[in-house]
C-alpha positions as CSV (number, residue, x, y, z in Angstrom):
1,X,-41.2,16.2,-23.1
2,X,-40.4,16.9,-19.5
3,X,-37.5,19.5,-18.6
4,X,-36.8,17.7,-15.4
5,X,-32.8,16.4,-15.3
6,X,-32.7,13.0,-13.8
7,X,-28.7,12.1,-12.4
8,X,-29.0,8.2,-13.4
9,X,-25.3,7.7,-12.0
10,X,-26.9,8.7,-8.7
11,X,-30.3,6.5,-9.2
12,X,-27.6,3.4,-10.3
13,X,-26.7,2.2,-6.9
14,X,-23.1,1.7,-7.6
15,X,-20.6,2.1,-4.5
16,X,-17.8,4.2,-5.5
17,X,-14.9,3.1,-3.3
18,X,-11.7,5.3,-3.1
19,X,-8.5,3.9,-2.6
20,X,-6.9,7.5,-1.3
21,X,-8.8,6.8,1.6
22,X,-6.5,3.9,2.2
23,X,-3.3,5.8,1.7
24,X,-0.6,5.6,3.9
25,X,-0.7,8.8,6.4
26,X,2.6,8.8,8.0
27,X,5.6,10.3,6.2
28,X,8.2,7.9,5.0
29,X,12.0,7.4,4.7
30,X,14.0,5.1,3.5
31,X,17.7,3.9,5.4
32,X,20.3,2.9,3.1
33,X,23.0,-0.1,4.7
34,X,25.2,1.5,2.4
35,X,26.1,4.4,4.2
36,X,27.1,2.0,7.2
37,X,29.4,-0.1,5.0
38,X,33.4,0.4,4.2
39,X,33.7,2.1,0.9
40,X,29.8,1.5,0.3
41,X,30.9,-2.1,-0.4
42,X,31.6,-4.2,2.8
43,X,30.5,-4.6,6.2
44,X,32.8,-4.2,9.1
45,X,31.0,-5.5,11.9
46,X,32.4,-3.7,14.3
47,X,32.4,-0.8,12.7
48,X,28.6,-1.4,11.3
49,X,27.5,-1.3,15.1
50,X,29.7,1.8,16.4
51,X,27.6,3.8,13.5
52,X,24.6,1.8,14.3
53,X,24.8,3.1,17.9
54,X,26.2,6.7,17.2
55,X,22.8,6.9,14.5
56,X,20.4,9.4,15.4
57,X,17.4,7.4,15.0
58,X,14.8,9.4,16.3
59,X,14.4,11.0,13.0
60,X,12.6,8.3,12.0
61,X,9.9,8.9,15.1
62,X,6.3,8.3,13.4
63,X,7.5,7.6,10.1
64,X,7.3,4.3,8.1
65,X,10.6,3.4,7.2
66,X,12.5,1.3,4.4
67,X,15.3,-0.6,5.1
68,X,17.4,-0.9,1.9
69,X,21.1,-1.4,0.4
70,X,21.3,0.5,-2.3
71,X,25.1,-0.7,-3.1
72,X,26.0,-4.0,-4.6
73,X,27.2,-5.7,-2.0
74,X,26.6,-8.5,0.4
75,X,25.0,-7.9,3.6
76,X,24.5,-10.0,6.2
77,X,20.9,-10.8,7.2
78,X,21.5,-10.0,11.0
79,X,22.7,-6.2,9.6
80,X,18.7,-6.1,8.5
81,X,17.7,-7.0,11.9
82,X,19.8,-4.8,13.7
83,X,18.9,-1.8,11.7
84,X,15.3,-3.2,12.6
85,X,15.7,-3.2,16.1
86,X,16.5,0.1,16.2
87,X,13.9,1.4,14.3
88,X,11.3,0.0,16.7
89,X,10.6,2.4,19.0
90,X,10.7,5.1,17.1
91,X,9.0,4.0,13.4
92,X,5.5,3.9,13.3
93,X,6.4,0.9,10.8
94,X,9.3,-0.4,8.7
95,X,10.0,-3.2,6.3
96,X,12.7,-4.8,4.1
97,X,12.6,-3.6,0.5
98,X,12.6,0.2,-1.5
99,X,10.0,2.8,-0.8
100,X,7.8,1.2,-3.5
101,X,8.0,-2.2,-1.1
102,X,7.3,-0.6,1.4
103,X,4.2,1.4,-0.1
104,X,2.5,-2.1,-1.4
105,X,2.8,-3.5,1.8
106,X,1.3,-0.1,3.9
107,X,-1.4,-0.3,1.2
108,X,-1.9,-4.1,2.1
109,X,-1.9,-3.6,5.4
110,X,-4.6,-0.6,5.6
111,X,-6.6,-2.0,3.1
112,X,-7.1,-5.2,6.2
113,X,-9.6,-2.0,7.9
114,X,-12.0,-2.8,5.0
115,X,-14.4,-5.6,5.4
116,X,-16.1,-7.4,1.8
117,X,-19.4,-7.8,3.8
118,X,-19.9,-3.9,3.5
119,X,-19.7,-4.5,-0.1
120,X,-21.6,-8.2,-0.2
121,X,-24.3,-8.1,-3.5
122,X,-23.1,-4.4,-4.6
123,X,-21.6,-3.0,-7.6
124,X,-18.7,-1.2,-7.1
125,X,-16.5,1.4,-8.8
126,X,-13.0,1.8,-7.7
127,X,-11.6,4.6,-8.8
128,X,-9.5,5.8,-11.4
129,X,-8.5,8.9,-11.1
130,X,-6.9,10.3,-7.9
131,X,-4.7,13.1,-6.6
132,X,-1.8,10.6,-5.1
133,X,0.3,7.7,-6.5
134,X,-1.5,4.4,-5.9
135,X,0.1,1.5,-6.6
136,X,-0.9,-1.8,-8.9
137,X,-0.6,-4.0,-6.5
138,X,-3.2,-1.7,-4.1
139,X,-6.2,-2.6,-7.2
140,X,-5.0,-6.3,-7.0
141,X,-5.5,-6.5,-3.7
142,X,-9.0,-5.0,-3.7
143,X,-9.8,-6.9,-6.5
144,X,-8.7,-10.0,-3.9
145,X,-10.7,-8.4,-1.2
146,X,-13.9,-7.4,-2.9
147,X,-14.6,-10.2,-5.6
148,X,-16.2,-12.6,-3.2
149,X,-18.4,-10.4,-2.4
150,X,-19.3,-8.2,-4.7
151,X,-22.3,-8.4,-7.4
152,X,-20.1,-6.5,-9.7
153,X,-16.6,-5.2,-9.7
154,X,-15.5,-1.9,-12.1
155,X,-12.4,0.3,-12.5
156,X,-12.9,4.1,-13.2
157,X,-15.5,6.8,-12.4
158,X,-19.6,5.8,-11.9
159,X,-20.2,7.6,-15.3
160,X,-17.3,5.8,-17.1
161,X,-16.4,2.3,-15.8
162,X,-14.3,-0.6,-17.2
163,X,-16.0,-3.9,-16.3
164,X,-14.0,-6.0,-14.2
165,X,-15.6,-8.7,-12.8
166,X,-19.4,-9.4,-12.9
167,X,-21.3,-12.0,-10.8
168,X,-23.0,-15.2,-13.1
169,X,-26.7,-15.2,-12.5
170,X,-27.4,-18.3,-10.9
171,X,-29.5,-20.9,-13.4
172,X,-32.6,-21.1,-13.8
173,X,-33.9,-24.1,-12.4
């Protein structure tokens, strides 16, 4: 019997892909309409764009930015674009929705940088386990991105994988 240690994950030729390398790098913040609005329940219009324009919004420089309402109240759409107008030179980028919007759409946006032909006849592992938050909707998109291509598709680690999606052999003629 031979003593000699063979790593078979290594030998396998599966393409571990990490989606922390895809994370969003810029801090984010989220801005809250409800601050601006009368008694956290109406807007004033006038009012809305003396606070608008007395905002310090260069606190927001370099940061991606959600623009949310957290009351229960009905804002006007234009309120939306006028918060987003003012964000623009200073946000690196900003969208409608909670943080957890915001983060699906950073994800879908970086994950644009990647192209399926890198990956065309390969099996790849995405993994599982990971020091930062990624969200569902960054493995659904991957799995959008990647299945075309890909031989074989699997969640988890190279030594422990969950089959996801595996390429039909074409028929034997």
């Amino acid at each position: 019997m031979s003593d000699t240690i063979v790593n078979r994950v290594a030998q396998s030729g599966i393409v571990t892909l990490n989606l922390e390398d895809y994370y969003p790098t810029a801090p984010v913040a989220v801005f809250d309409i409800k601050e601006f609005l009368f008694r956290g329940l109406i807007l004033r219009e006038k009012e809305f764009r003396e606070m608008v324009k007395a905002h310090d919004w260069a606190q927001f420089t370099g940061k991606n930015v959600a623009i949310t309402c957290s009351a229960d109240a009905i804002v006007p759409l234009w309120a939306y674009m006028v918060v987003a107008s003012n964000l623009q030179p200073y946000a690196a980028y900003y969208a409608f929705g909670t943080e957890e919007t915001l983060q699906t759409l950073l994800f879908a946006q970086n994950l644009t940088r990647l192209n399926p032909e890198d990956y065309r006849n390969k099996r790849v592992v995405i993994k599982g386990c990971g020091d930062k938050p990624i969200p569902a909707s960054a493995y659904v998109e991957i799995t959008r991105l990647l299945k075309p291509a890909v031989k074989s598709l699997m969640y988890g680690e190279p030594c422990s994988t969950v089959p996801v999606y595996k390429q039909k052999e074409p028929d034997a003629l």
